[in-house]
N, C-alpha and C positions, 0 to 999 in steps of 0.2 A: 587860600589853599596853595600848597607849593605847588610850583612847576612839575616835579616827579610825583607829585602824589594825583595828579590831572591825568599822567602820560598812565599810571597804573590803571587809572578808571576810565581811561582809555580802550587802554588792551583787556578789560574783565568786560566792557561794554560788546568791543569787538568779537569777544569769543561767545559771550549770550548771543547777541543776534546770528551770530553764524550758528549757533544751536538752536533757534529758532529755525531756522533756514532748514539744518540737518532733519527737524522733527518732522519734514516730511517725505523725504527718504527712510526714518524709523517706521513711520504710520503705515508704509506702504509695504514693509516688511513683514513689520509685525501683523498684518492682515491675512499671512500664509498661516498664523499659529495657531487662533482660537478665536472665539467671536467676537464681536465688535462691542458687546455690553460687558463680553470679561476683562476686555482690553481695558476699557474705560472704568470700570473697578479698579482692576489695579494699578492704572495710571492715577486716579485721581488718590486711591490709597498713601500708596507711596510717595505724589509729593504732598502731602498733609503731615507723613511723618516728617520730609525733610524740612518742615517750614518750622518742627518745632525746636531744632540747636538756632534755627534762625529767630523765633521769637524770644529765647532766652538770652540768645547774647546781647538784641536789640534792648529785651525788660519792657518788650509791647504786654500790653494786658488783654487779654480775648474774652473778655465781659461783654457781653453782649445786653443791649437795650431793644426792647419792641419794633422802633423802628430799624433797628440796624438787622435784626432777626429778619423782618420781613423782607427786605430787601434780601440777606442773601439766600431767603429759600428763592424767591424768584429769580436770582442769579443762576444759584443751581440750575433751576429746571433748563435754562439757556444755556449752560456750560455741557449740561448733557446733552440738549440736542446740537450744538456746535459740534462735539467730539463725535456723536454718533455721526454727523453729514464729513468732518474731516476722517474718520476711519472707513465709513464707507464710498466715500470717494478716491480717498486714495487707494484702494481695492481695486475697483474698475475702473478707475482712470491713471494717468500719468502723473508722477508726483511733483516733479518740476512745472508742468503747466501749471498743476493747482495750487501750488505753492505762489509762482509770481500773478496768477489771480487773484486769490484769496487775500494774498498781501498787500495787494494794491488797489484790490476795491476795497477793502478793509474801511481806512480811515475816506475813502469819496461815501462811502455807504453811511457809515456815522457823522459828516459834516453835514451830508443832507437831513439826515434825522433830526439833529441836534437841531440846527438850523428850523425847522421846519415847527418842534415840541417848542422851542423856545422865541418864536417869528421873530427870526434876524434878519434880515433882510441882505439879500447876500448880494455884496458889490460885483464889480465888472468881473477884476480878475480871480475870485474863488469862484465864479459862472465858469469861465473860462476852464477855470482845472475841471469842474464837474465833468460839464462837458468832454474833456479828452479824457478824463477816466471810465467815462460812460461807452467812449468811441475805442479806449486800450482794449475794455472788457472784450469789447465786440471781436476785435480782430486776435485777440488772444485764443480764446472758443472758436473761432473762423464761422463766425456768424453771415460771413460777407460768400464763404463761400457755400456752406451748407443753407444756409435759411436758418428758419426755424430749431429746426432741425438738431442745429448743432447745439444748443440747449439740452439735450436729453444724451449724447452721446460722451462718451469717454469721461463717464463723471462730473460735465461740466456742469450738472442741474444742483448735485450736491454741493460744490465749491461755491454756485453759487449763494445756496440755503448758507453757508458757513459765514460769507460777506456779512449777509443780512441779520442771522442771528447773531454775530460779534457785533455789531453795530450797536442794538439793542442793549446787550451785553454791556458795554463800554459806556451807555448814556447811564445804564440803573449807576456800576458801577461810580461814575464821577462826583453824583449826586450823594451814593452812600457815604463816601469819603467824609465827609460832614459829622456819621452817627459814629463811626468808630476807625482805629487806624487801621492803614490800606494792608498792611503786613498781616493784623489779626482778620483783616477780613478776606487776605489768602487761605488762609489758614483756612477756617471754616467753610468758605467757599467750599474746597477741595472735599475736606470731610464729609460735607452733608453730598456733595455730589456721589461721592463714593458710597455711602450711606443708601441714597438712591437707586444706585445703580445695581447696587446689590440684590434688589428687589428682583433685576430682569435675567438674572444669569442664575445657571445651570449649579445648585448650591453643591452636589455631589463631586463636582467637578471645579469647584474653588480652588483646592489646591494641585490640581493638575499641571500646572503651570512647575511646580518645582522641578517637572518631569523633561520638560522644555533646556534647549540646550543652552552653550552661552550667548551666541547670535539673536536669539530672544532675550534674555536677559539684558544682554549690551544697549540694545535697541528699547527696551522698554526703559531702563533707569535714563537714557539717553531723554527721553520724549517729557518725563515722570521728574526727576532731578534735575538734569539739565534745562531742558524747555519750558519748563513748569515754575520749579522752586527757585534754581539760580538764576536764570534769566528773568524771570517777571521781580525778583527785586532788585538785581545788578538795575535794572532799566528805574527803577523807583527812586533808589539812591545816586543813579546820576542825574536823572529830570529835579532830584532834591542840592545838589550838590552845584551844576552845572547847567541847569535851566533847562525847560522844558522842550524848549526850540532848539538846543544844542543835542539832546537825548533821543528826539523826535527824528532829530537825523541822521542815528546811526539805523532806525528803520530800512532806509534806503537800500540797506547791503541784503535785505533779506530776502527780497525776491531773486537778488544775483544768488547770492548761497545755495537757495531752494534747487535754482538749476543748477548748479554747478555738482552740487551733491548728487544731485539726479544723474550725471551724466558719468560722475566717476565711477559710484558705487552702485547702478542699477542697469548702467549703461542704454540710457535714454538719448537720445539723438535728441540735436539741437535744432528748434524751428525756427523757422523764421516767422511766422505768424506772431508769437512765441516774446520773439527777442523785439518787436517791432510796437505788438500791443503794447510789454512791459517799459518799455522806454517811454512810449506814449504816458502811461498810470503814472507811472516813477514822475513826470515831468506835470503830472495834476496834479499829485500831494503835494509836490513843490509849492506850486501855485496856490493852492488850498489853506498850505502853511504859512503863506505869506500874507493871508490875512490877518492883520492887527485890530487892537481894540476898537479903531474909529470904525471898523467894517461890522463890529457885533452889535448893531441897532436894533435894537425892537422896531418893528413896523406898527 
């Protein structure tokens, strides 16, 4: 690959993850408009349409076999309760906390799982990340100073349900990769989620939303196109293009973005808890990442 055509996948990489980052500044917006099961309708609506100028250009095929079907209804049913615990967390809580939470137990919450379904035996230093992702969470939430406590307060119980069901999430997802391609199984992912979702929300009031101004709109195609459709395959076609460990760590920026968005546009004050936990998480997935093949042992 040339030299400029790296630097462009560079900067399309850059701008996904900081859309990721922004989705939680949108999530927390969009919580002022309408409920949390309309939202997730037409979030997952809308990126399903955008996935399909992306599946035609690509000439993916969204054939679906038994097992790839099975897997993505129980992807769904996780992708809606993910989105229900990220919309309502970001509701009553702070969108920058949960944001560098969320993002950084993320991948400690899936190495432990993985790990754990597939008895790896995990060497010295991915112990080591757990461990300080497990001690970021803490001081992030201020476990240290609340107790208990602070588990239930400011959303932090939902961000955490959102760690644990991405985790889940992310193992079916690896494994499905196998029955069909990852793009057609965006695709349908989104569909059937929206499909679902439909069930929970107020039918009379579907199209209510067109009534909504452009500050909704902005924020929903933001979370829905952006965070959804362009980012999740900007990230596919670089982890393809530029390997997976290179891809992995344009991650890094998202928990910064999360706050940084948080603090421009909602005008969220910076913690220190905050900035101290995150640094800690940020320096686990490091550590986590650095395990290589010799460390993936069955026990």
């Amino acid at each position: 690959m040339k030299r400029s055509e790296n630097l462009w996948l560079y900067i399309i990489m850059i701008i996904a993850m900081a859309s990721w980052g922004l989705s939680w500044t949108n999530g927390k917006i969009l919580g002022n408009y309408t409920s949390v099961s309309m939202l997730m309708f037409w979030r997952f609506g809308i990126a399903a349409l955008a996935m399909v100028p992306i599946l035609l250009y690509a000439g993916v095929s969204i054939r679906l076999t038994p097992r790839s079907a099975a897997g993505i209804f129980a992807s769904s049913i996780l992708l809606m309760l993910y989105n229900y615990f990220y919309f309502t967390g970001t509701h009553v809580g702070k969108a920058g906390a949960g944001g560098v939470l969320v993002t950084t137990l993320n991948p400690v919450a899936t190495f432990i799982l993985v790990s754990a379904m597939e008895r790896i035996r995990i060497q010295r230093r991915p112990l080591i990340g757990i461990l300080m992702g497990i001690l970021g969470g803490t001081i992030i939430i201020n476990l240290w100073g609340r107790g208990m406590e602070a588990i239930f307060v400011h959303g932090n119980q939902y961000f955490l349900l959102c760690a644990s069901t991405w985790a889940v999430l992310t193992l079916i997802s690896s494994r499905i990769g196998k029955h069909i391609h990852i793009l057609a199984y965006s695709f349908w992912l989104y569909l059937i989620s929206a499909a679902f979702s439909f069930l929970f929300i107020d039918k009379s009031k579907v199209f209510a939303v067109f009534d909504l101004n452009l500050s909704f709109w902005l924020n929903l195609l933001s979370i829905s196109v952006g965070a959804m459709a362009f980012a999740t395959t900007a990230y596919f076609i670089a982890a393809s293009r530029l390997g997976s460990s290179k891809a992995a760590a344009f991650t890094f920026t998202v928990p910064v973005s999360a706050m940084l968005f948080s603090m421009l546009i909602l005008k969220e004050s910076l913690q220190l808890n905050v900035v101290f936990g995150g640094l800690f998480s940020i320096a686990a997935v490091v550590l986590i990442n650095s395990q290589g093949k010799k460390g993936a042992r069955p026990s």
